[in-house]
MOPAC internal coordinates of N, CA, C and O (Angstrom, degrees):
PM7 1SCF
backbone

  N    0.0000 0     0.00 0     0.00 0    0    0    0
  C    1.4327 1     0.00 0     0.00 0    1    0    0
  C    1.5261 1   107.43 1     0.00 0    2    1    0
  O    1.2310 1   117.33 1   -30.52 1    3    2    1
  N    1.4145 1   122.68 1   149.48 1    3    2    1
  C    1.6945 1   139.79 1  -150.31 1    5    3    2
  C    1.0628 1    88.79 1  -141.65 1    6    5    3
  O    1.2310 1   112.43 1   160.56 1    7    6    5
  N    1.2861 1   131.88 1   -19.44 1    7    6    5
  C    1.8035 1   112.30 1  -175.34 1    9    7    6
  C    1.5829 1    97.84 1   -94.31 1   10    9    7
  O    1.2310 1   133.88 1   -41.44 1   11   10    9
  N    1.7566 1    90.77 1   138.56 1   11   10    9
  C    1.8311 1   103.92 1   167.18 1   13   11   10
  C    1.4831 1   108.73 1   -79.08 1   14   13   11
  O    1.2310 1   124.41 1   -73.27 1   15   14   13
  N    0.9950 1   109.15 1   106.73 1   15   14   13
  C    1.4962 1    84.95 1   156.46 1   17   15   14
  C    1.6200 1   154.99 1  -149.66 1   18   17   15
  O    1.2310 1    85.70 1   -32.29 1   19   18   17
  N    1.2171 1   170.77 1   147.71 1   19   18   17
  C    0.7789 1   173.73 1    62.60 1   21   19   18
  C    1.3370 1   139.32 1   129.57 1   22   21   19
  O    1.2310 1   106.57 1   -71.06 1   23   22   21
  N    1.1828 1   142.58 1   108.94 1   23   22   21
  C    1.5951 1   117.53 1   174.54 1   25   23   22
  C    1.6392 1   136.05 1   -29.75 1   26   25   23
  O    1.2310 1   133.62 1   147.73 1   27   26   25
  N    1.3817 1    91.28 1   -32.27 1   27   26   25
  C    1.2734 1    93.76 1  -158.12 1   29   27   26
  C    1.7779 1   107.75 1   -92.83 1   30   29   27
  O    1.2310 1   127.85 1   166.20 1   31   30   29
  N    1.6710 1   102.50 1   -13.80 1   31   30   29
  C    1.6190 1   118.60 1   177.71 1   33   31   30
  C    1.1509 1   104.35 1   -87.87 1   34   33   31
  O    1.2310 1   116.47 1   174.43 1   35   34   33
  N    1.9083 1   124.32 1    -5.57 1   35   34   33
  C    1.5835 1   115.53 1  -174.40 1   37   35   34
  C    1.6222 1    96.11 1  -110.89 1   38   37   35
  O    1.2310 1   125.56 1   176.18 1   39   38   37
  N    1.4518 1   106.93 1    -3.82 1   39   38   37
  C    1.3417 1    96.23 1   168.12 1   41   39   38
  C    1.5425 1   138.89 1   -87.54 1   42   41   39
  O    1.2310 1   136.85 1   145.86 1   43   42   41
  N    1.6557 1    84.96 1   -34.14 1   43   42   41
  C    1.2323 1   104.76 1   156.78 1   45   43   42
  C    1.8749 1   141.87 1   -45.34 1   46   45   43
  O    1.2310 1   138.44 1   133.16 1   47   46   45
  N    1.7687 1    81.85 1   -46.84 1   47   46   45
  C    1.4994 1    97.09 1   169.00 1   49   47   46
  C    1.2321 1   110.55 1   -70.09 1   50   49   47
  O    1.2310 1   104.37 1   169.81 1   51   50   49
  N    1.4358 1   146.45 1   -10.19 1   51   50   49
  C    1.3590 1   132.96 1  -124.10 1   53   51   50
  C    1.9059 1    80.18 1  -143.18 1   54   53   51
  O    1.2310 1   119.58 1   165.60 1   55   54   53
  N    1.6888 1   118.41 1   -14.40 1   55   54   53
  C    1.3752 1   112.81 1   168.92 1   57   55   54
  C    1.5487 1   107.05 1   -98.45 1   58   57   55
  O    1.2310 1   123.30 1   168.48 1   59   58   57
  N    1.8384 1   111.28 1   -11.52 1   59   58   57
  C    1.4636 1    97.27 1  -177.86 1   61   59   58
  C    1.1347 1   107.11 1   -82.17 1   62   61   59
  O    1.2310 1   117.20 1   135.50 1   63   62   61
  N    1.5579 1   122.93 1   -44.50 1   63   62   61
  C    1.7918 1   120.54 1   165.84 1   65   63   62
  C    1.3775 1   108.76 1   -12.47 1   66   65   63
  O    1.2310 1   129.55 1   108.25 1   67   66   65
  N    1.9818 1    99.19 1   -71.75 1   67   66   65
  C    1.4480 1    88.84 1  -134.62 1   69   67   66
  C    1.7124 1    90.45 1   -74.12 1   70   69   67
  O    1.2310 1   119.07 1   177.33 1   71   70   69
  N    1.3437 1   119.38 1    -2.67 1   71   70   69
  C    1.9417 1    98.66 1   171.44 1   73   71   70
  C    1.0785 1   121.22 1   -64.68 1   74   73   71
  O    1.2310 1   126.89 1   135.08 1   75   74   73
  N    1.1530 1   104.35 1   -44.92 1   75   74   73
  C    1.7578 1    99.89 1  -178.14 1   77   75   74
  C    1.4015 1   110.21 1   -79.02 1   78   77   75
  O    1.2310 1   115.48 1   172.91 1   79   78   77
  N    1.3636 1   126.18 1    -7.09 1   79   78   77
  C    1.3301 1   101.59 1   157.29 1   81   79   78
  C    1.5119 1   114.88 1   -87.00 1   82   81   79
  O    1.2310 1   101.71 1   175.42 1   83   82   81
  N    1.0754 1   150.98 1    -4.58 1   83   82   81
  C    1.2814 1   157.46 1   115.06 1   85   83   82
  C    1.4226 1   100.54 1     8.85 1   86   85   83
  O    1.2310 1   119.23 1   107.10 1   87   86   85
  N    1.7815 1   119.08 1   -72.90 1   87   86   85
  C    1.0179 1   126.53 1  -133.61 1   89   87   86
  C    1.5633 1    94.14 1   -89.32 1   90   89   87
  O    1.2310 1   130.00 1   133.77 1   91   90   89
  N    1.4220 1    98.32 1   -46.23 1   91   90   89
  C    1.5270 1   103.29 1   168.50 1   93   91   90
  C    1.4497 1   138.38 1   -26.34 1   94   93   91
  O    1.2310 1   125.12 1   132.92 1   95   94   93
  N    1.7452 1   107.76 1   -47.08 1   95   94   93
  C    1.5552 1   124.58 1   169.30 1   97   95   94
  C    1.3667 1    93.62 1   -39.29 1   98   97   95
  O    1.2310 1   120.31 1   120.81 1   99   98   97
  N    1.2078 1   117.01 1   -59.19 1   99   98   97
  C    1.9248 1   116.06 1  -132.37 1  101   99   98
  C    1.7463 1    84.56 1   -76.53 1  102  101   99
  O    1.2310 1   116.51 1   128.06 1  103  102  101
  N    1.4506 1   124.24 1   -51.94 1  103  102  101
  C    1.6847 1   127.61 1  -171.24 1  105  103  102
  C    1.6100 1   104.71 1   -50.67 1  106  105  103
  O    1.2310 1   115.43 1   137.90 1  107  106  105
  N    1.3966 1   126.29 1   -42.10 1  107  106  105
  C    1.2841 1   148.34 1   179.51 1  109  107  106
  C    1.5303 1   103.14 1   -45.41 1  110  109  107
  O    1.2310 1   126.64 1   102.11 1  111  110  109
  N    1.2505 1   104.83 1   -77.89 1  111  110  109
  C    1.4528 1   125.99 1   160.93 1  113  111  110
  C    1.4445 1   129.99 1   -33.26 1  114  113  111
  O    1.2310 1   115.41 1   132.59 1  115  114  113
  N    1.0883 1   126.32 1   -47.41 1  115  114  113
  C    1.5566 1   150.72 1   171.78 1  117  115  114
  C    1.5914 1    98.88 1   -79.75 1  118  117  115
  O    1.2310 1   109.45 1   111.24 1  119  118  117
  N    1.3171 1   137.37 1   -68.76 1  119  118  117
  C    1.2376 1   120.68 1   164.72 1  121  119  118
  C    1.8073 1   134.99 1   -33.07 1  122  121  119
  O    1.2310 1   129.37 1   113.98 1  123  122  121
  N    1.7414 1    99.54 1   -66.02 1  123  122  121
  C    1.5288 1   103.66 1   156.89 1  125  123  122
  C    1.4510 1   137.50 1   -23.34 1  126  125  123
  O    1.2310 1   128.55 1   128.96 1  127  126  125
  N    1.7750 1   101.14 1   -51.04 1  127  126  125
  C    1.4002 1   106.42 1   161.38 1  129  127  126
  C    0.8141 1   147.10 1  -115.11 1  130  129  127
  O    1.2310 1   122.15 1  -150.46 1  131  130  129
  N    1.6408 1   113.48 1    29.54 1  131  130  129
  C    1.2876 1   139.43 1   143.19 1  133  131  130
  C    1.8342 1   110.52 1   -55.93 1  134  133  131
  O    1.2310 1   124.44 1   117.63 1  135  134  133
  N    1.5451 1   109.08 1   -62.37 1  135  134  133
  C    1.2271 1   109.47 1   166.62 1  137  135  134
  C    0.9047 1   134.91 1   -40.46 1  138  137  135
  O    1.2310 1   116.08 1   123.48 1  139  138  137
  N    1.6294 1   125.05 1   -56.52 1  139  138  137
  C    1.5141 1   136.75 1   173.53 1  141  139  138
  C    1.3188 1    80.50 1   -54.29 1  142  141  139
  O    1.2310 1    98.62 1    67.68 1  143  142  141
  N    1.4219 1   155.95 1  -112.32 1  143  142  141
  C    1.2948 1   156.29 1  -135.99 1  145  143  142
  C    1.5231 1   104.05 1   -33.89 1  146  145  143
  O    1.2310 1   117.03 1   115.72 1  147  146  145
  N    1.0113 1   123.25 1   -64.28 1  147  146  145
  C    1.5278 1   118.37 1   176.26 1  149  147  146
  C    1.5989 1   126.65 1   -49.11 1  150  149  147
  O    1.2310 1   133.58 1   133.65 1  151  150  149
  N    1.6476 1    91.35 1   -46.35 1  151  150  149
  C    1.4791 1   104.41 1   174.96 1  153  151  150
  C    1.9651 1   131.12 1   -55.88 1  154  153  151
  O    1.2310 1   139.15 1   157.79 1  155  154  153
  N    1.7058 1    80.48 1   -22.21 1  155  154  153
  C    1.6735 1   100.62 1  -175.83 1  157  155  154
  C    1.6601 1   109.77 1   -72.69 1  158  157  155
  O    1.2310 1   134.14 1   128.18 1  159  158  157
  N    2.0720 1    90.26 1   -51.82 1  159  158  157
  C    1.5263 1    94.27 1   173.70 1  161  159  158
  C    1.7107 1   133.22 1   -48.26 1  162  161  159
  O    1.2310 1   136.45 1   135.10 1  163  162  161
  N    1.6275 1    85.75 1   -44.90 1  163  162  161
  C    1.8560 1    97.73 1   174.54 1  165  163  162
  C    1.4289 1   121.54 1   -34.31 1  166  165  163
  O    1.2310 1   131.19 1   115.60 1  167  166  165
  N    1.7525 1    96.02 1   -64.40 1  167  166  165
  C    1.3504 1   123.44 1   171.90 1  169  167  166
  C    1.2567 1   109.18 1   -41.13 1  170  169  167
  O    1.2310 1   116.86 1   114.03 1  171  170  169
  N    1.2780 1   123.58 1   -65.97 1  171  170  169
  C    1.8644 1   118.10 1  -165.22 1  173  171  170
  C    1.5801 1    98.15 1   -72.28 1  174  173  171
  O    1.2310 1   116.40 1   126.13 1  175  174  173
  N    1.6706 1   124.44 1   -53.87 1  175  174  173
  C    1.6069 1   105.49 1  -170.15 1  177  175  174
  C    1.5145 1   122.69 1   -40.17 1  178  177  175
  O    1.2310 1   128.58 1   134.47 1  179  178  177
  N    1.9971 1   101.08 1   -45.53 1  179  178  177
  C    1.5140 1   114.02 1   163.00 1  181  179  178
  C    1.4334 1   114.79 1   -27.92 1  182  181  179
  O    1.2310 1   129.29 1   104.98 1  183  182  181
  N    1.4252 1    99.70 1   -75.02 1  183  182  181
  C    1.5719 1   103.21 1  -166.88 1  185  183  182
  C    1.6879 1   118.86 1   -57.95 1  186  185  183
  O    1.2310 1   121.78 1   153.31 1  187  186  185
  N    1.7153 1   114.20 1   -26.69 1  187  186  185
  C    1.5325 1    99.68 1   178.83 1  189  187  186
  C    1.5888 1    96.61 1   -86.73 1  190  189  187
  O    1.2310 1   115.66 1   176.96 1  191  190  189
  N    1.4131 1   125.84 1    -3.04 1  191  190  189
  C    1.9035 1   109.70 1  -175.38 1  193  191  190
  C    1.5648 1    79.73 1  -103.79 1  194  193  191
  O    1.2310 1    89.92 1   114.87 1  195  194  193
  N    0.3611 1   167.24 1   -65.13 1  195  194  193
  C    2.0269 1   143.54 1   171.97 1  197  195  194
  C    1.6306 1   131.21 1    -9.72 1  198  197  195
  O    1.2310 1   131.41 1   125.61 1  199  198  197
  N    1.4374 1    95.57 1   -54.39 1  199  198  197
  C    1.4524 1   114.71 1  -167.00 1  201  199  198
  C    1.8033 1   104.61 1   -94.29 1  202  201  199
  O    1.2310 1   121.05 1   160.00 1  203  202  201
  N    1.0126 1   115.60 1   -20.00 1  203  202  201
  C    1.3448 1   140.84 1   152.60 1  205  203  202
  C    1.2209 1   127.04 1   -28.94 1  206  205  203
  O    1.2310 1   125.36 1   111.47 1  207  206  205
  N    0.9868 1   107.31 1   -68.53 1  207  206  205
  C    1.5804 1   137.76 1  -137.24 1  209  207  206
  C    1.8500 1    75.76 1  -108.77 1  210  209  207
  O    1.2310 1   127.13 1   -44.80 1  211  210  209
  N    1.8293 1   103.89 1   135.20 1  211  210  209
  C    1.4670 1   113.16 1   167.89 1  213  211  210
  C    1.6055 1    91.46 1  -103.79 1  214  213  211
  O    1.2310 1   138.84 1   -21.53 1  215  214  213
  N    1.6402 1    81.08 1   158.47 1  215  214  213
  C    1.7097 1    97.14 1   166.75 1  217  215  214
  C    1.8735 1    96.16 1   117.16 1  218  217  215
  O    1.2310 1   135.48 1   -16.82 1  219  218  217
  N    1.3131 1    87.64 1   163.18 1  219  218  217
  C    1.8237 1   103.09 1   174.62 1  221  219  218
  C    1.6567 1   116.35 1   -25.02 1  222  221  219
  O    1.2310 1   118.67 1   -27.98 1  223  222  221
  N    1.6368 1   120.15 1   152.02 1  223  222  221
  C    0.9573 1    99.51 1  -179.86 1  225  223  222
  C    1.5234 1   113.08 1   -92.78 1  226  225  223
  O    1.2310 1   113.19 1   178.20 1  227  226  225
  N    1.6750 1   130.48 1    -1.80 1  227  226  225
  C    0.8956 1   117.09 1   142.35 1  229  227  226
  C    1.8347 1   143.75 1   -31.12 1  230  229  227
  O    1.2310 1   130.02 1   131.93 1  231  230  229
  N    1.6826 1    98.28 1   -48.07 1  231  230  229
  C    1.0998 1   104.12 1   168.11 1  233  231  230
  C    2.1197 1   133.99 1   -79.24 1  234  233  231
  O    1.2310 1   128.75 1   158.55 1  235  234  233
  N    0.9237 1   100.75 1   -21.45 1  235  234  233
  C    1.6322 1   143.19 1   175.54 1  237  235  234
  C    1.7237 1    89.94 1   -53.31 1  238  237  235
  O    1.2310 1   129.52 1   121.40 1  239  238  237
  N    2.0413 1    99.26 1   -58.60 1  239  238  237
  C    1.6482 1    64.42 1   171.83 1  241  239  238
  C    1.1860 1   130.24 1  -116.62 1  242  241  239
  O    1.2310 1   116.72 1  -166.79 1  243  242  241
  N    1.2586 1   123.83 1    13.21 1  243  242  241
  C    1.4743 1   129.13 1   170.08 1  245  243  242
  C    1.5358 1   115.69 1   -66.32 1  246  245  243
  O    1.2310 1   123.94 1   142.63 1  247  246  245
  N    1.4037 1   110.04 1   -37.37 1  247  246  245
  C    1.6192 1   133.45 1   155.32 1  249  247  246
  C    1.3304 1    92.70 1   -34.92 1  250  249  247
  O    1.2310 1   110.53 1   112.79 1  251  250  249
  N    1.8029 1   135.41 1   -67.21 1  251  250  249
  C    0.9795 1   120.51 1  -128.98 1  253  251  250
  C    1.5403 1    92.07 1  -109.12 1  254  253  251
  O    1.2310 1   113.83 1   170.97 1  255  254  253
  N    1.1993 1   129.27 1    -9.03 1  255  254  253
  C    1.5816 1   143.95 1   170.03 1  257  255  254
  C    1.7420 1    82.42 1   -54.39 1  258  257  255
  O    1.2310 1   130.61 1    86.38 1  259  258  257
  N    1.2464 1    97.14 1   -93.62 1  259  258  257
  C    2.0795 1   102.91 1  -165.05 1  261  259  258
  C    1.3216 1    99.73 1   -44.88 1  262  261  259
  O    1.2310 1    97.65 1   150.00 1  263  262  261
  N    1.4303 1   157.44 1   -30.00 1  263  262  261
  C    1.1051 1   134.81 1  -141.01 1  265  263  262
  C    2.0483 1    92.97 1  -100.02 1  266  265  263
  O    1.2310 1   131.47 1   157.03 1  267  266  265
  N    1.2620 1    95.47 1   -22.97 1  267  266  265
  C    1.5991 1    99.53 1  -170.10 1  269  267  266
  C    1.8480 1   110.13 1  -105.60 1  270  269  267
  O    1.2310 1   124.95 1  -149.66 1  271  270  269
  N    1.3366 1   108.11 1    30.34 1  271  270  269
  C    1.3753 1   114.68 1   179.50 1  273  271  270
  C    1.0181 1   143.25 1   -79.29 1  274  273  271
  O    1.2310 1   126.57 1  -179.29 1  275  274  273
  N    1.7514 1   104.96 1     0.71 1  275  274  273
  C    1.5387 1   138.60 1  -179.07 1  277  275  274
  C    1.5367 1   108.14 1   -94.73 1  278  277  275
  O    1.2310 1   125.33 1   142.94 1  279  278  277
  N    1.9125 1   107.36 1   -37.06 1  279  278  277
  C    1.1849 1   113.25 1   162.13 1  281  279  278
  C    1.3000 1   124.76 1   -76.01 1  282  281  279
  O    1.2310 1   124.12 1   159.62 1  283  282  281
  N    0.8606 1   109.71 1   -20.38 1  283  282  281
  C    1.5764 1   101.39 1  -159.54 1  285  283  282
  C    2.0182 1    92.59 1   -89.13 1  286  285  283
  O    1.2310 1   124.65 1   162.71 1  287  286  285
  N    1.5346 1   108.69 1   -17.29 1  287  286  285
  C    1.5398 1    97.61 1  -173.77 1  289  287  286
  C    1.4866 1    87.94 1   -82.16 1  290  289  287
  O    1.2310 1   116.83 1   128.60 1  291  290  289
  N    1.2761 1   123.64 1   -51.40 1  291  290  289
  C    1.5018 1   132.24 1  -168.33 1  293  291  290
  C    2.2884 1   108.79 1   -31.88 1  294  293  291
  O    1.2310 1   138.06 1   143.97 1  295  294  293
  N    2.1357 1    82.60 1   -36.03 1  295  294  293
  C    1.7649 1    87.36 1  -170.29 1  297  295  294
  C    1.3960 1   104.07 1   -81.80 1  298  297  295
  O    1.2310 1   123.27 1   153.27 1  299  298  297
  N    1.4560 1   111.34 1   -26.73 1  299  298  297
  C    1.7229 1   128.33 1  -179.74 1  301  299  298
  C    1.9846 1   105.75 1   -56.55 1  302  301  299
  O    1.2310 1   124.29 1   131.73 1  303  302  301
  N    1.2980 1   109.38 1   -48.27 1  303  302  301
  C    1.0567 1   112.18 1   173.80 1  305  303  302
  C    1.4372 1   140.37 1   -50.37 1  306  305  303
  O    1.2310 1   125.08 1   125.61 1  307  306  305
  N    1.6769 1   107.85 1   -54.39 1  307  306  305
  C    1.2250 1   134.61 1   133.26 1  309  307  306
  C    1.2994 1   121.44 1   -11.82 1  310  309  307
  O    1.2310 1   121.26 1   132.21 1  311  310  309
  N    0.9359 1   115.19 1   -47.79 1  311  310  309
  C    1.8685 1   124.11 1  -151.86 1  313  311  310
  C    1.8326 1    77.93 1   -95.54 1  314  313  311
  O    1.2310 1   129.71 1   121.03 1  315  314  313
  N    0.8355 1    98.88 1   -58.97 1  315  314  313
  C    1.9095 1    97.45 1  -163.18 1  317  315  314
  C    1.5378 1   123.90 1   -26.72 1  318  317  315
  O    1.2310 1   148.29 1   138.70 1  319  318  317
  N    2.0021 1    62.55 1   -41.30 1  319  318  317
  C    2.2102 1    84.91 1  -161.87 1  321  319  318
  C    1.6871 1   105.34 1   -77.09 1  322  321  319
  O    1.2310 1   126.71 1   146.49 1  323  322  321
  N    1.6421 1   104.69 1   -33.51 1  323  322  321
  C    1.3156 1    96.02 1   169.46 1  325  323  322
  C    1.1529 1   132.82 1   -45.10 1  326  325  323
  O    1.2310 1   130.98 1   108.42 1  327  326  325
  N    1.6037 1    96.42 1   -71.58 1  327  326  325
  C    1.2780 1   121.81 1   161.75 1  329  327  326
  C    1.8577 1   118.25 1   -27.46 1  330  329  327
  O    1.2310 1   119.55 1   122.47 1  331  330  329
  N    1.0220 1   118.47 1   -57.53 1  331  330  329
  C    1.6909 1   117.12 1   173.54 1  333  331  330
  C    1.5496 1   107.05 1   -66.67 1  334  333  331
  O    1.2310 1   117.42 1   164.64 1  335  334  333
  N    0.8985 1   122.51 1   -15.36 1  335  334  333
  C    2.1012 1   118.03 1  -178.88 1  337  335  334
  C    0.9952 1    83.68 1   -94.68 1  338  337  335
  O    1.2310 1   105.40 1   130.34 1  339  338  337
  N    1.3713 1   144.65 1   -49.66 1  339  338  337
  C    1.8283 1   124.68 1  -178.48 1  341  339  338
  C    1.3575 1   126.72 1   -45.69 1  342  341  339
  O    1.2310 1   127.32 1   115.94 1  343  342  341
  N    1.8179 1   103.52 1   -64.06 1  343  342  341
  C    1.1542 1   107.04 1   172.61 1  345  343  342
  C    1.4242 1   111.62 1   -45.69 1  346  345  343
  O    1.2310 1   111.03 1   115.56 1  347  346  345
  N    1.1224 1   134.48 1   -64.44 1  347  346  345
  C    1.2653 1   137.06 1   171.44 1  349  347  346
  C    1.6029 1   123.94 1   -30.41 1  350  349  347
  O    1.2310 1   129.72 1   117.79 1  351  350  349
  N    0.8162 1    98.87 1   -62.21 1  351  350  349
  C    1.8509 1   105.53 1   160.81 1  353  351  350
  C    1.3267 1   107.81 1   -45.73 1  354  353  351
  O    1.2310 1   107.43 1   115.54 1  355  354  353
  N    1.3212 1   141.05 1   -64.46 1  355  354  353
  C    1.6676 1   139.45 1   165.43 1  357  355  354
  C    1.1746 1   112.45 1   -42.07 1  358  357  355
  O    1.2310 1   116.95 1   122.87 1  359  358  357
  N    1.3733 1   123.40 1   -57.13 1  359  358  357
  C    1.4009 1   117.99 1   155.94 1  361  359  358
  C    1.2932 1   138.91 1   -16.01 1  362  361  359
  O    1.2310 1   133.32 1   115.59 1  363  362  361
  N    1.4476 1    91.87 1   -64.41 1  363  362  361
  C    1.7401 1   105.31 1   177.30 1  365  363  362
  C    1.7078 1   102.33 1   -66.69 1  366  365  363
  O    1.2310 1   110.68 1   152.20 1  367  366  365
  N    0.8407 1   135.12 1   -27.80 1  367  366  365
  C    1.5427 1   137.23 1  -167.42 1  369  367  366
  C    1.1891 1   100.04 1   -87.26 1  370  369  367
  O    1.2310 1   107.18 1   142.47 1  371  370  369
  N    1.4905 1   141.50 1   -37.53 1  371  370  369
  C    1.0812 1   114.27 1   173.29 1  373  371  370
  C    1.2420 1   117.67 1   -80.74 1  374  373  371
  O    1.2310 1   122.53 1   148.42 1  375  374  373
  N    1.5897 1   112.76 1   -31.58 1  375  374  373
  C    1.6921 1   103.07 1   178.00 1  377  375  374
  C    1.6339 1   114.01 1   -74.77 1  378  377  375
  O    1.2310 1   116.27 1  -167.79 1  379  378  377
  N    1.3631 1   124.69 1    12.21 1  379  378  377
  C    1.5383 1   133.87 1   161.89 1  381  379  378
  C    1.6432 1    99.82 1   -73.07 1  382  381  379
  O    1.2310 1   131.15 1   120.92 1  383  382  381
  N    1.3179 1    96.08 1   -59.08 1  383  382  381
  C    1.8004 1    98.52 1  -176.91 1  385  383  382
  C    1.5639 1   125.15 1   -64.00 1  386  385  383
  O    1.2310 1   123.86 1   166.91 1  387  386  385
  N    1.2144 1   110.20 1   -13.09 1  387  386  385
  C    1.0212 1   104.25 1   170.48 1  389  387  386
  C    1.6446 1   129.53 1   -92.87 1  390  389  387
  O    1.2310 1   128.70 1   154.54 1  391  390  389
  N    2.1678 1   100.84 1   -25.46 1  391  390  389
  C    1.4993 1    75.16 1   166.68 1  393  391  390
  C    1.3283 1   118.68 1   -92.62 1  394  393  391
  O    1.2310 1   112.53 1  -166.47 1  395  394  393
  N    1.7453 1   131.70 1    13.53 1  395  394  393
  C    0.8460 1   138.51 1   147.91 1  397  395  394
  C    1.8153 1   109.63 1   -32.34 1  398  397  395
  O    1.2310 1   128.35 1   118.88 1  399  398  397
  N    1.3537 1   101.52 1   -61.12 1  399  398  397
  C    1.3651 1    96.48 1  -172.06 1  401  399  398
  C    1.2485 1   110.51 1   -79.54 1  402  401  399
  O    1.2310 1   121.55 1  -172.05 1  403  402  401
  N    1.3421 1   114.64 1     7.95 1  403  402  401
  C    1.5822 1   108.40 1  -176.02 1  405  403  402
  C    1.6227 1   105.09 1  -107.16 1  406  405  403
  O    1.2310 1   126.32 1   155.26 1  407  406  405
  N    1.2699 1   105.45 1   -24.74 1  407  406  405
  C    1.7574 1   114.87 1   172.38 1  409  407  406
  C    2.0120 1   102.06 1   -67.12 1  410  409  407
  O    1.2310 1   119.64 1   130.42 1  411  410  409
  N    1.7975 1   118.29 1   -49.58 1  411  410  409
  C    0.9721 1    98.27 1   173.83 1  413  411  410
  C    1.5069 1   126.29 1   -72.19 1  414  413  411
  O    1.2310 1   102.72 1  -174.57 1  415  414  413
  N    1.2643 1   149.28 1     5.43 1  415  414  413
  C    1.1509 1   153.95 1   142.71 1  417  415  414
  C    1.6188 1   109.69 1   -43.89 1  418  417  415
  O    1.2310 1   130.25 1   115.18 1  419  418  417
  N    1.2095 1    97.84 1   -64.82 1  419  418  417
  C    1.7691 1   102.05 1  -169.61 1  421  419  418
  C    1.0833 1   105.00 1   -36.68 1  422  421  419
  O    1.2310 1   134.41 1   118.57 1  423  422  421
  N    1.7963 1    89.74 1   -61.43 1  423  422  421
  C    1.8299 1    89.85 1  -164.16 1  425  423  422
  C    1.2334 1   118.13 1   -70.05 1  426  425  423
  O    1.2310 1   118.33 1   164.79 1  427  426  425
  N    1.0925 1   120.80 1   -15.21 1  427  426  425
  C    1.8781 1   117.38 1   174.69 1  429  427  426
  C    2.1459 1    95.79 1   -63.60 1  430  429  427
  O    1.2310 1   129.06 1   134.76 1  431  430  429
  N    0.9600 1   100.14 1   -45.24 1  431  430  429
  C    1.7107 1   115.15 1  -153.94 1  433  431  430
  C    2.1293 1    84.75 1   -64.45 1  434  433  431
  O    1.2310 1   121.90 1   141.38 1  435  434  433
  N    1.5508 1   113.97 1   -38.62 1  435  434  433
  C    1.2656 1   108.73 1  -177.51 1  437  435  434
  C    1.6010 1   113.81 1   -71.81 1  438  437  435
  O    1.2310 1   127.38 1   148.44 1  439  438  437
  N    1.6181 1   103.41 1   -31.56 1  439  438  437
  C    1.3978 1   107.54 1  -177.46 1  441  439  438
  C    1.2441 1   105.98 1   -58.42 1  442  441  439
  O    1.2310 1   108.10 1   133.14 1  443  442  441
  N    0.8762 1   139.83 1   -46.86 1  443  442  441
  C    1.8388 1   152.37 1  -154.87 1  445  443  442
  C    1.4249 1   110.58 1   -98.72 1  446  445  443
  O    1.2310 1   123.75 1   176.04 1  447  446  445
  N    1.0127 1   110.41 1    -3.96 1  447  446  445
  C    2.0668 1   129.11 1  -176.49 1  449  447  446
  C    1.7780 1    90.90 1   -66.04 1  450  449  447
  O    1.2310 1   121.69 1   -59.14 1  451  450  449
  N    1.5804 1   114.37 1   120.86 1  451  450  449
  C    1.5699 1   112.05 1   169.48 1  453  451  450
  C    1.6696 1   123.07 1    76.23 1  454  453  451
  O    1.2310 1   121.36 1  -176.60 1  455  454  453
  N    1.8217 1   114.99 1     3.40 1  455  454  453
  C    0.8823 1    99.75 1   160.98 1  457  455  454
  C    1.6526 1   116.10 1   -94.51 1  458  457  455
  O    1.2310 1   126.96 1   -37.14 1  459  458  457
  N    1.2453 1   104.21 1   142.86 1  459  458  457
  C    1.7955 1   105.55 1   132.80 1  461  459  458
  C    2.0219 1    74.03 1   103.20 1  462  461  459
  O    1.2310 1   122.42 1  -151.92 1  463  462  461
  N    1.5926 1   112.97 1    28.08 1  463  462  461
  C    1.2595 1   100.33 1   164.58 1  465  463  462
  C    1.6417 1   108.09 1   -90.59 1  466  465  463
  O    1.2310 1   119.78 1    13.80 1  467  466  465
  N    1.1014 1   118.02 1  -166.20 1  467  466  465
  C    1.2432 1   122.00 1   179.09 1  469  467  466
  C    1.7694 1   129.00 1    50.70 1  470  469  467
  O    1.2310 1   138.82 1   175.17 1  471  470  469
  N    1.4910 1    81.12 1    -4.83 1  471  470  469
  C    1.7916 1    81.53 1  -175.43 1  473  471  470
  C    1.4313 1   118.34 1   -59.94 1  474  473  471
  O    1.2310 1   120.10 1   180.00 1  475  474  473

């Protein structure tokens, strides 16, 4: 970045962060239990194509592996999306901290603006 700039443009940035991480919680949240919701379904279709299914219990669950493969992508999916609003959420936190550290620069750089001329 080439632009100088400003207190008032690092403050700005430093209230848009923290909104969208605001917004982030709630997507975070809504994702999470999207998963658990999926994850529950997996679990129970598993367990009735398991108990289902005659024969060895080797086979009982390989039966119940293929029979639940719609769920298990449905829980795979889930996880992704979580998983990407998280990262994202960390994301946003570090680029908070940084113009944190970029707001305290300025202002040190403003504090010190005009001294020690004329000496």
């Amino acid at each position: 970045m080439t632009d100088v700039l400003n207190p008032v443009q690092i403050e700005q940035s430093i209230r848009d962060v923290s909104n969208r991480m605001s917004k982030g919680v709630t997507v975070c949240s809504e994702r999470y239990g999207l998963f658990l919701e999926a994850e529950h379904a997996h679990d129970l279709a598993f367990a009735r194509a398991y108990m289902a299914h005659e024969g060895a219990a080797h086979e009982k669950k390989y039966a119940a592996t293929l029979a639940t493969a719609g769920e298990r992508a449905a829980r795979d999916a889930a996880d992704v999306a979580y998983r990407h609003a998280d990262r994202t959420a960390r994301a946003l936190d570090a680029e908070l901290r940084a113009w944190q550290s970029i707001g305290a620069s300025v202002r040190s750089m403003y504090s010190v603006a005009g001294r020690g001329e004329g000496a």
